[in-house]
N, C-alpha and C positions, 0 to 999 in steps of 0.2 A: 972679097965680096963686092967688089966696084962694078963688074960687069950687069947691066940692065937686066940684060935677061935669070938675072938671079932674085931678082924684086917680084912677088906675088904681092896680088888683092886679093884677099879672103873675104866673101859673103855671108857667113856662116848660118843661114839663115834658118827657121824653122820650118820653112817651106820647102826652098831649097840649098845646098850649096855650090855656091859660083866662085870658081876661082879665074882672077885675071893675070893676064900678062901679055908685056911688050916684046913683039917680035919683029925686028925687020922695021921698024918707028908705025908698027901697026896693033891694036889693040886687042887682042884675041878672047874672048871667055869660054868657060866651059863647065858645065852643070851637072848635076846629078841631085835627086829627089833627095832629102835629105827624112827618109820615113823606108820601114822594113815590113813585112808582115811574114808571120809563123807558118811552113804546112808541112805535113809530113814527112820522116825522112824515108827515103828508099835509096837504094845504090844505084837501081833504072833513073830515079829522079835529078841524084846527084851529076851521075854520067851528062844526063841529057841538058841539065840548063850549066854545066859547064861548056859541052860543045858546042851550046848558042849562046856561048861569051855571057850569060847573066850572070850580076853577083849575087854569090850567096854566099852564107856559110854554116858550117856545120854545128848544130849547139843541141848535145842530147839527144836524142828521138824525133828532132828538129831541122828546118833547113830556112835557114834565115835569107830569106829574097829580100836584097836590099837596092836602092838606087832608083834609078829608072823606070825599071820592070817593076818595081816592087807595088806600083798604083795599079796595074793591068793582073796581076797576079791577087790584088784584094777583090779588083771589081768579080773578075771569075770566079773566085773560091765566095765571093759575097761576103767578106770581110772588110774590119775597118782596117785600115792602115796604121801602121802603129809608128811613134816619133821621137827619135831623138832629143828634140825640142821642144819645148812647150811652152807659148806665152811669148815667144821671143829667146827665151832663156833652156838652160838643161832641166829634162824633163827630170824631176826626183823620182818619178814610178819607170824609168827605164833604167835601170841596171847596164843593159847593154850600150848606152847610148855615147858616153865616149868611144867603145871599140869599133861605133861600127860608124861614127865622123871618122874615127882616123881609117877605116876601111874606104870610107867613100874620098877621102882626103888622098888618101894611095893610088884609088881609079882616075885619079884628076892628074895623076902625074905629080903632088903635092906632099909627098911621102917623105920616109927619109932616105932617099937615095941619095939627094945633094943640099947642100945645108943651103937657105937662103933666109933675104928676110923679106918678112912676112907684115905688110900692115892687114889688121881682121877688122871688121869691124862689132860693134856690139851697141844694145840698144841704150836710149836714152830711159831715165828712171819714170815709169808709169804715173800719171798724175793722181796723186790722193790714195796711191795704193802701195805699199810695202814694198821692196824692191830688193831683187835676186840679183841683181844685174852685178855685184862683185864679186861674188861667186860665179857665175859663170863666167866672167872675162878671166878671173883669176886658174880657173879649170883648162880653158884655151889657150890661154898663154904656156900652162903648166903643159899639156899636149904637144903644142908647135915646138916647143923646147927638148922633148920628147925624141921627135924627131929631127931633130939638128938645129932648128930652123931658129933665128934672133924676132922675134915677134912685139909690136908693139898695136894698141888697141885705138881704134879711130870710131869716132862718134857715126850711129849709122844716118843720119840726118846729113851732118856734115858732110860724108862720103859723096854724097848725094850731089851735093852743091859743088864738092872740087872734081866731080865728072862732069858738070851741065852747064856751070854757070863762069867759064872761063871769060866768058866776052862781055860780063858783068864786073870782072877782078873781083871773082868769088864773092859776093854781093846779090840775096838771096834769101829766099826760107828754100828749103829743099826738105821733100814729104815722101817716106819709105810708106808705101801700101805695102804691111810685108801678109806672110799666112799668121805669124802667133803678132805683132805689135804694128801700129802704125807711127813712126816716128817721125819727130817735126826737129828742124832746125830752121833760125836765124841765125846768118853770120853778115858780119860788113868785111869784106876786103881781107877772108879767107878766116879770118876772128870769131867763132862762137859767142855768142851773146845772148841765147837761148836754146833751151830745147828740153823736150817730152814724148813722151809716148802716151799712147792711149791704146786699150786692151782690145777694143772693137776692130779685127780686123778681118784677115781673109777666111780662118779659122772661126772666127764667130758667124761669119756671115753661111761657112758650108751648116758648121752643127745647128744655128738656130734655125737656116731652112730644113735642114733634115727633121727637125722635132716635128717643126709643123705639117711637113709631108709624109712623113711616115717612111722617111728612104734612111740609108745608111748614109753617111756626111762622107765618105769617097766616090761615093754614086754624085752627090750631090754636085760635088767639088768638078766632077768630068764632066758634067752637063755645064758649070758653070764656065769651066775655060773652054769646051770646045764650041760654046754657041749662044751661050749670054750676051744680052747687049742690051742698051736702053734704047728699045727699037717704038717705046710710046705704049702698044697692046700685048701684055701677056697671057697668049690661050693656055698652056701650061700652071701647073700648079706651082711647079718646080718655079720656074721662070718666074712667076708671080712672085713667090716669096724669095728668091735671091734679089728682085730689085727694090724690095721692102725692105732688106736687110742691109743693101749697099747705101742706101738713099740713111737707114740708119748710123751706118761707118761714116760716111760724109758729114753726115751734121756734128756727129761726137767730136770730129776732127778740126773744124770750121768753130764749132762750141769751144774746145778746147784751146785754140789760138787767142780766143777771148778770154779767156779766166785766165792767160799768159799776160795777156797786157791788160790785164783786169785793175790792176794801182798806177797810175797817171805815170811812178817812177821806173815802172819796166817799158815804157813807151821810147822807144830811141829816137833821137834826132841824127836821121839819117840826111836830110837834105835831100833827097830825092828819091823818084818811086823806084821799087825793087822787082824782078820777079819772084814768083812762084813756079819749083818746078816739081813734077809729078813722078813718082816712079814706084817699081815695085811689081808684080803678076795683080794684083788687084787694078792697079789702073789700069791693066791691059782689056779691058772691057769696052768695045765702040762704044763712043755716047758718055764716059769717064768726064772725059775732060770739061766738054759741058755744063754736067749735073756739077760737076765740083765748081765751075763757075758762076752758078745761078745761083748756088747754097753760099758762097761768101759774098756777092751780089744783095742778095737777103742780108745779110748782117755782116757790112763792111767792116773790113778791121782799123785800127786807126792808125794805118801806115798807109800811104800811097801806094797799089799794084799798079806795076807797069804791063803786065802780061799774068796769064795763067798758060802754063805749055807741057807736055808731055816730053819727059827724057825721049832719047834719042833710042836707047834699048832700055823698058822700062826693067828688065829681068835682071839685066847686067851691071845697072848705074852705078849702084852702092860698088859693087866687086872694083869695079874701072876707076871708080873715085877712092878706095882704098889704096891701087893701085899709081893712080898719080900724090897719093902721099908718101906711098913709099919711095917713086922714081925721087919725090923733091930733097929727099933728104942726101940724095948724094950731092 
């Protein structure tokens, strides 16, 4: 297992999953939704979204559209989309939700064809709230093992920072906007030194617009990637309450950085100012990076920023920073 191209980054995310790897000393990802929805079965149905390449599979009286298609296939049918993950972590009300990461894991090329290893990553424990997170990391590991693969589990904060912040010498907070968690790390010089999540994230922001508008939160969710932005005036209802609700993730996040260095003795003596880097489908919003700079602007933390910046591919960071942990261990 010496050769590079044997080392995956796993993303394993709630929103989606991204898997990375080095090809050719270039960095490739590749994704799929990590959410399925239920519709009827037929044998006309089954034929036809096999011969247009979608996945699905057979369950009962059932045909489980999973991946990609599977958000286009809710908005039609006017269904929620149903998820593997939830919170960040595995969902306890899906039953199916191992079989069909390792179905979407096998679409990725990630299967057990060839054994490799695998750094995944997984989220840091929620602040002030109970925490699954060893169970789920212990369920993935059990999986990737599953299928051939030697897996070990990388902080998703951290991931973050050994994708972004190379010309820092890994020196950093690096901030996963994911759909179920938003995750923070500080490190100095590649070294963890804190980290948190907070439950306000992409997923909060689709269902608590959807309550107040009266839409389904997959409806919501297409409106908000294909054409949200903090453009100043929301004519939209929609649009109205997704930047009420972002404007709410930012400050949880921003708040939460504080109650981290909230005792004089979690304050590190770094000697000099650090970045913050941003990543995850949530920051992908025009006008992101901004709001998130004005809100810690508002309530400076008590560490010197050198910068506020936007990963380089906000979808892929975590996966590509998994991925250069697994290249270092050779």
């Amino acid at each position: 297992m010496k050769n590079k191209s044997s080392r995956i980054g796993l993303d394993p995310g709630t929103s989606r999953i991204v898997v990375a790897r080095r090809v050719e000393g270039e960095y490739q990802c590749q994704s799929h939704l990590n959410a399925f929805v239920a519709v009827p079965l037929t044998q006309m149905a089954a034929r036809t979204l096999k011969k247009e390449g979608v996945l699905h599979m057979e369950q009962g009286a059932e045909l489980l559209v999973y991946g990609n298609e599977s958000e286009r296939f809710a908005d039609l049918f006017h269904l929620e989309a149903r998820r593997p993950m939830r919170g960040g972590v595995l969902n306890p009300g899906e039953p199916e939700g191992i079989p069909l990461i390792r179905r979407i894991l096998e679409a990725l090329g990630a299967g057990g064809d060839e054994p490799r290893r695998v750094c995944f990553s997984v989220p840091a424990s929620p602040l002030g709230e109970e925490s699954t997170v060893t169970f789920h990391e212990a369920a993935l590991k059990e999986l990737l093992a599953e299928l051939g693969h030697e897996a070990r589990a990388i902080n998703e904060g951290l991931a973050v920072i050994y994708s972004e912040l190379e010309d820092s010498n890994y020196t950093g907070i690096g901030i996963s906007f994911g759909g179920g968690l938003c995750n923070v790390c500080l490190a100095y010089l590649s070294a963890p030194l804190l980290s948190f999540s907070i439950s306000k994230a992409g997923d909060f922001i689709d269902s608590s617009a959807a309550a107040v508008t009266n839409e389904l939160a997959t409806r919501v969710r297409i409106v908000k990637e294909s054409s949200f932005g903090f453009n100043g005036h929301f004519a939209e209802k929609i649009q109205q309450a997704l930047g009420i609700y972002y404007m709410d993730m930012i400050q949880a996040v921003v708040d939460g950085l504080h109650n981290a260095f909230s005792n004089a003795l979690n304050v590190p003596k770094l000697g000099r100012a650090i970045p913050i880097v941003l990543s995850g489908g949530s920051a992908l919003a025009s006008g992101f990076r901004e709001r998130f700079e004005k809100a810690l602007a508002d309530r400076p933390l008590p560490i010197p920023i050198s910068e506020v910046r936007l990963a380089a591919e906000p979808l892929s960071a975590t996966a590509k920073g998994a991925l250069v942990a697994a290249l270092a261990e050779m």
